[in-house]
C-alpha positions as CSV (number, residue, x, y, z in Angstrom):
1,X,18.5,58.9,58.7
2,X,21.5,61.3,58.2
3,X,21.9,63.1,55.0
4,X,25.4,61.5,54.6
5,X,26.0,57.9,53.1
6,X,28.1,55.3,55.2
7,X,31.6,55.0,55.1
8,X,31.3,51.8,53.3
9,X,28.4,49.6,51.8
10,X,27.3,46.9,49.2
11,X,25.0,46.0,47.1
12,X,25.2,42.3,47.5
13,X,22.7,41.0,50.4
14,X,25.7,38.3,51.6
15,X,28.0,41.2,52.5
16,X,28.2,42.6,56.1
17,X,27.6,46.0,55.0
18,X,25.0,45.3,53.0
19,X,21.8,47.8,54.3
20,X,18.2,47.5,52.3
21,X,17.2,50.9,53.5
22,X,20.3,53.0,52.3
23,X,20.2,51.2,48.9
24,X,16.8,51.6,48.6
25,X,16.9,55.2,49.0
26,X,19.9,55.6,46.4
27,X,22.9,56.1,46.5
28,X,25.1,57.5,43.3
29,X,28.9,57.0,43.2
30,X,31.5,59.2,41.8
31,X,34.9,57.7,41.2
32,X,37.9,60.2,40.6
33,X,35.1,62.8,39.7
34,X,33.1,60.8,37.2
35,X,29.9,59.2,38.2
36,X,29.7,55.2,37.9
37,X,26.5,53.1,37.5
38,X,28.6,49.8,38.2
39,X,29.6,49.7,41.6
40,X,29.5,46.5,43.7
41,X,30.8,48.4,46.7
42,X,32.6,51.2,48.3
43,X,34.9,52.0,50.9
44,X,35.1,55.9,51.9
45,X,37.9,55.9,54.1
46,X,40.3,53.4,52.8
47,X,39.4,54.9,49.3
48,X,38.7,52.5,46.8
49,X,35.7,51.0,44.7
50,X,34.6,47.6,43.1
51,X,33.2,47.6,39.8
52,X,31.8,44.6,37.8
53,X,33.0,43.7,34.9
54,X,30.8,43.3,32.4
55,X,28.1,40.2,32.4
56,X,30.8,38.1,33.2
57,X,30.3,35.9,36.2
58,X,32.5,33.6,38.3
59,X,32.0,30.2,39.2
60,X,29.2,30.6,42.1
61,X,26.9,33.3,39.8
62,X,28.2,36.2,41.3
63,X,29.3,39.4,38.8
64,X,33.1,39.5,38.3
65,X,34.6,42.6,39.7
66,X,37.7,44.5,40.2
67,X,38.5,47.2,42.4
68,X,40.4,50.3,42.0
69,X,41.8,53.2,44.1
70,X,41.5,56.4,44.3
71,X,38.8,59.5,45.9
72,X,35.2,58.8,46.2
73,X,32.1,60.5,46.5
74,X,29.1,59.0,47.3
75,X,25.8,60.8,47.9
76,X,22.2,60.4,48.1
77,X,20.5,60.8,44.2
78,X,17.2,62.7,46.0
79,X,19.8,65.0,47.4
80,X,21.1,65.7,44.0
């Protein structure tokens, strides 16, 4: 495995870039430069992040989220 996260992955098992092994091994975010424990998913190259909102959850259970632009960093936490 490479010492570099993917371009883009998820945390929820119904997503296509949803990978057990990556998660499993941790992966921290940083968002504009400040580290966030609520991302849903990421997207490297097209820049951008969802976050959940809250508890709140929409009509089929999933965690309400909302997704912002702007640089991010993600990394491996045994790395860190």
């Amino acid at each position: 495995m490479s010492d570099t996260p993917p371009d883009r992955l998820a945390s929820n098992p119904k997503s296509p870039h949803y990978n057990a092994e990556i998660l499993a091994r941790g992966v921290g975010v940083r968002f504009k430069g400040v580290e966030k424990t609520n991302v849903e998913e990421y997207c490297v190259s097209e820049g951008w992040v969802r976050l959940t909102v809250g508890t709140t959850m929409d009509r089929h259970g999933n965690p309400m989220t909302v997704k912002l632009q702007g640089p991010v960093e993600p990394y491996f936490r045994d790395n860190a």
